[in-house]
C-alpha positions in Angstrom: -232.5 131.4 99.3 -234.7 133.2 102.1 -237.0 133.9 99.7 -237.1 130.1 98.9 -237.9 129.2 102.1 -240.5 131.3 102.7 -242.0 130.8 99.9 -242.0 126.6 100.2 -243.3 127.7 103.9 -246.5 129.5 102.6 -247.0 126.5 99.9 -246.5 123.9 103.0 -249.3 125.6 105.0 -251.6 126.1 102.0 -251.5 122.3 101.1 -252.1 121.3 105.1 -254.8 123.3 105.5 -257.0 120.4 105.4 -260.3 121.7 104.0 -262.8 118.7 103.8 -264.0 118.3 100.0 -266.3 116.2 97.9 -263.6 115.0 95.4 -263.3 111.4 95.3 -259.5 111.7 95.2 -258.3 114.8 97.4 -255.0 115.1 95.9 -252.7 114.8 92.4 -248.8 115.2 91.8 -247.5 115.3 88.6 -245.5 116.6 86.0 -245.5 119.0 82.6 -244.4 117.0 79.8 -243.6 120.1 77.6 -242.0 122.2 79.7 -239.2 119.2 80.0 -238.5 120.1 76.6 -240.0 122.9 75.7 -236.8 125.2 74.0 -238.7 128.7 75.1 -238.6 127.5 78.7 -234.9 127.2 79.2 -234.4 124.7 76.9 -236.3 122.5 78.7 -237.1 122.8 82.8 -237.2 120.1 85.9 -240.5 120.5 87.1 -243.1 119.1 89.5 -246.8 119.8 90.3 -249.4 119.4 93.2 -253.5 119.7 93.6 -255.3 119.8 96.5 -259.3 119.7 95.9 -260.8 122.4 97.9 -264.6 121.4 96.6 -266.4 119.7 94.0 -265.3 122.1 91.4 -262.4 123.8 92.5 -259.1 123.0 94.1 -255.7 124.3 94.6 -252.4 123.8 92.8 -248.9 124.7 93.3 -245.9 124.0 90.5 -242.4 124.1 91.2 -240.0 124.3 87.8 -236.0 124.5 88.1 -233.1 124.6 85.7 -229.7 125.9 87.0 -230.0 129.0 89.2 -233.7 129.8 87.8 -236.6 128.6 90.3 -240.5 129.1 89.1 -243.3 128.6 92.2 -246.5 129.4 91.0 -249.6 129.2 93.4 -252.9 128.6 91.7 -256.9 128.9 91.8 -258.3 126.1 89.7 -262.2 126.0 89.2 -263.6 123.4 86.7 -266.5 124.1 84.7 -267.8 120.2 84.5 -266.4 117.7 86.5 -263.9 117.0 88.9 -260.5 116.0 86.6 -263.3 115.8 83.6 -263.7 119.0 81.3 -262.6 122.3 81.3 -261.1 124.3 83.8 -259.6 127.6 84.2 -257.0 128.5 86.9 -255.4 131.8 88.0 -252.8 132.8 90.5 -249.1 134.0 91.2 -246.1 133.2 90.3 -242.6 133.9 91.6 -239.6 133.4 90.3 -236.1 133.1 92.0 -233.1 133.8 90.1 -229.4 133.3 91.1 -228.3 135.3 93.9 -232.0 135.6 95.7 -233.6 138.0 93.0 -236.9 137.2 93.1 -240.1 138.8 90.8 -243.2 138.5 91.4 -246.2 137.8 88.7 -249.6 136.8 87.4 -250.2 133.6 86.0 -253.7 131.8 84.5 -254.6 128.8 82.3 -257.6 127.7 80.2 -257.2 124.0 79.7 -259.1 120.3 79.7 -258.6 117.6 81.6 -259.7 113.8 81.5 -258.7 110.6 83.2 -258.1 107.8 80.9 -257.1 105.7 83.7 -258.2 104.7 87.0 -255.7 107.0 89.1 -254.4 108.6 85.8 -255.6 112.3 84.4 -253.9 114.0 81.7 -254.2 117.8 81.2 -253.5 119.7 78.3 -253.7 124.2 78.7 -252.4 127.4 77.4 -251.2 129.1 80.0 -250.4 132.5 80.0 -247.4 134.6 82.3 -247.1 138.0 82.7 -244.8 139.5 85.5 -241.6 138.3 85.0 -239.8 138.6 82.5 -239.6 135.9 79.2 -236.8 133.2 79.4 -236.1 133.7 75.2 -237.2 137.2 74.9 -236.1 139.0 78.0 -238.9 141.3 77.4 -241.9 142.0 79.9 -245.1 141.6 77.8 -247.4 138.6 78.4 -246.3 135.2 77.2 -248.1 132.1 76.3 -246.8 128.5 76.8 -248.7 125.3 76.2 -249.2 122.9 79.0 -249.5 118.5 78.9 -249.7 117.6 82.2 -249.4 113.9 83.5 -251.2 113.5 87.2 -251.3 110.5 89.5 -254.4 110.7 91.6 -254.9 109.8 95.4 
């Protein structure tokens, strides 16, 4: 639970940092579709993410997943290649995830994906996104692991 907390902590004072940016929108929560569902990932996992623009073409994003006594915080890079929530990006970062009882791994996480808004507000995401650190929900086995990604975002 310490580990939890501290790591909520570190995601609270990344987010409030407050750089300045020229996004239209500074921020985006939202969910991943397929990892609801998705029968690799637990059979499905609770999950919520944020995006804070840090520039024109880049910003930073946090996800938080959860099923039972399994928690996945990953802390992310993003960097578009066109526009702001229009084109491809790719993202990389870490990822930690908190098993019952406080165990806690660390590991590497990045994404290739695209992104459009077909709504005022609205942006849907679709990326592969590959893991490597901890170990494979299914598998139990330590070897990189690829899981596809639909995100829904509300913009603001």
């Amino acid at each position: 639970m310490k580990t939890l907390l501290r790591v909520c902590a570190l995601a609270a004072a990344c987010i409030t940092s407050g750089t300045a940016s020229a996004a239209a929108t500074d921020y985006a929560i939202g969910t991943d579709l397929i990892r609801w569902v998705d029968p690799t990932q637990e059979n499905g996992m609770a999950n919520i993410s944020f995006q804070k623009a840090m520039g024109r073409e880049d910003a930073f994003y946090m996800d938080f997943a959860m099923k039972d006594d399994r928690y996945l915080i990953g802390m992310d890079y993003k960097v578009y290649n066109q526009r702001y929530y229009y084109g491809t990006f790719m993202q990389m970062g870490l990822l930690v995830m908190i098993e019952n009882g406080g165990d806690s791994k660390f590991g590497l996480e990045g994404a290739i994906g695209y992104e459009y808004s077909p709504f005022q507000d609205w942006v849907l995401s679709g990326a592969v996104q590959m893991t490597y650190g901890p170990s494979h929900p299914v598998r139990d086995s330590d070897a990189p692991w690829f899981t596809p990604r639909l995100q829904l975002m509300y913009t603001f």
